[in-house]
N, C-alpha and C positions, 0 to 999 in steps of 0.2 A: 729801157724799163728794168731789166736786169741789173744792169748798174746800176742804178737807186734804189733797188732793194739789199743789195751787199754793202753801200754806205751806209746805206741808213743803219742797219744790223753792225756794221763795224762800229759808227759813232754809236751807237746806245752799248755796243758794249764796252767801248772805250771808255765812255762816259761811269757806267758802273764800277770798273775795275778803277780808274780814279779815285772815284770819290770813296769805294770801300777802303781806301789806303788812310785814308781820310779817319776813317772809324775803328781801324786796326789799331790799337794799342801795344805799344812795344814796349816790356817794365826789364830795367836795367839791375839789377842785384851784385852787391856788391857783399864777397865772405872777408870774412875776420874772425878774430879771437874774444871769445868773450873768458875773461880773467877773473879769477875769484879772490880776495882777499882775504887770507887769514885771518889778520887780527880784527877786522871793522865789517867784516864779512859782508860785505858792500863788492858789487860786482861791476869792475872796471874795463872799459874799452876804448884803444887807443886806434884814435881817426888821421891821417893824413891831411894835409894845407886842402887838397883839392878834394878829398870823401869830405870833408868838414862844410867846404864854402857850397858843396851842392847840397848837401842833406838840411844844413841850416839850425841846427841845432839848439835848444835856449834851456836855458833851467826851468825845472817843474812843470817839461813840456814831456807828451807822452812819446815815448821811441819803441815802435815796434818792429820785431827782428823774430827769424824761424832757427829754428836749428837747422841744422844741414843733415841728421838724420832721419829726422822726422819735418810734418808740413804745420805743424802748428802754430801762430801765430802765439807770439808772447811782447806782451804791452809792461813795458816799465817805467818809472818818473826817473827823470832826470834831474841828481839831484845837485850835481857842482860837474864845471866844465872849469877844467885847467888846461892853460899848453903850457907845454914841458918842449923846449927844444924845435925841433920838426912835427912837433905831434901835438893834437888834442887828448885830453885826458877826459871821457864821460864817468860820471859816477853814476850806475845805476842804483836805486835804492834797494834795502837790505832785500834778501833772499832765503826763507825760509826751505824752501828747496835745496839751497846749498850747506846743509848744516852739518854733512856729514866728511864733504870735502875729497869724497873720493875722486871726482874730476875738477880739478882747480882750474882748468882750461878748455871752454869749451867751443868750438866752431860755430860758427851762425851766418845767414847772412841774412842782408837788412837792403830792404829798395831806396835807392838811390836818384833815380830819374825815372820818370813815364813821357815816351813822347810818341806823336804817332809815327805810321812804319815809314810816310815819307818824309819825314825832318830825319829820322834815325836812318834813314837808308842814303840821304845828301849830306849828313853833318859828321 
């Protein structure tokens, strides 16, 4: 009789701690450069073969990225995607923030993948 009350309690809480793994979301972030262009004052960011084929990236789609010293979320268009080499080239639309150009270079990072905690804890 004791043993079937320690099962049973072991399976229900086996069964919870699974399935919460289940609802755990894991968000993957990936930091870079965000670069400012002098002359076309259009703010540019260079993605790699594999940030490029996971984030998925299109023209005059929205890409939103934080800065790394602050949690802010900031939303830009997308407005020309080049590769150059090993690299993608995003052109984010112009930036009236950056007019003054005291920081032409600046850190961010941007989500990359969400998956839950158990594909992310087996893959």
């Amino acid at each position: 009789m004791f043993l079937k009350e320690i099962l049973s309690i072991f399976g229900f809480s086996s069964i919870i701690f699974v399935s919460s793994g289940f609802a755990i979301k894991v968000k993957k972030f990936e930091n870079n450069k965000l670069i400012v262009d002098p002359q076309d004052n259009k703010l540019k960011l260079y993605l790699t073969n594999n940030s490029y084929h996971k984030i998925e990236p299109k023209t005059h789609q929205q890409f939103t990225y934080l800065k790394i010293k602050g949690e802010n979320e900031i939303t830009k268009n997308i407005s020309n995607i080049e590769r150059k080499n090993n690299f993608y080239e995003l052109t984010l639309t112009p930036s009236s923030e950056y007019q003054n150009f005291q920081e032409k270079i600046e850190l961010i990072k941007y989500l990359v993948e969400s998956k839950t905690f158990w594909s992310n804890l087996f893959t």
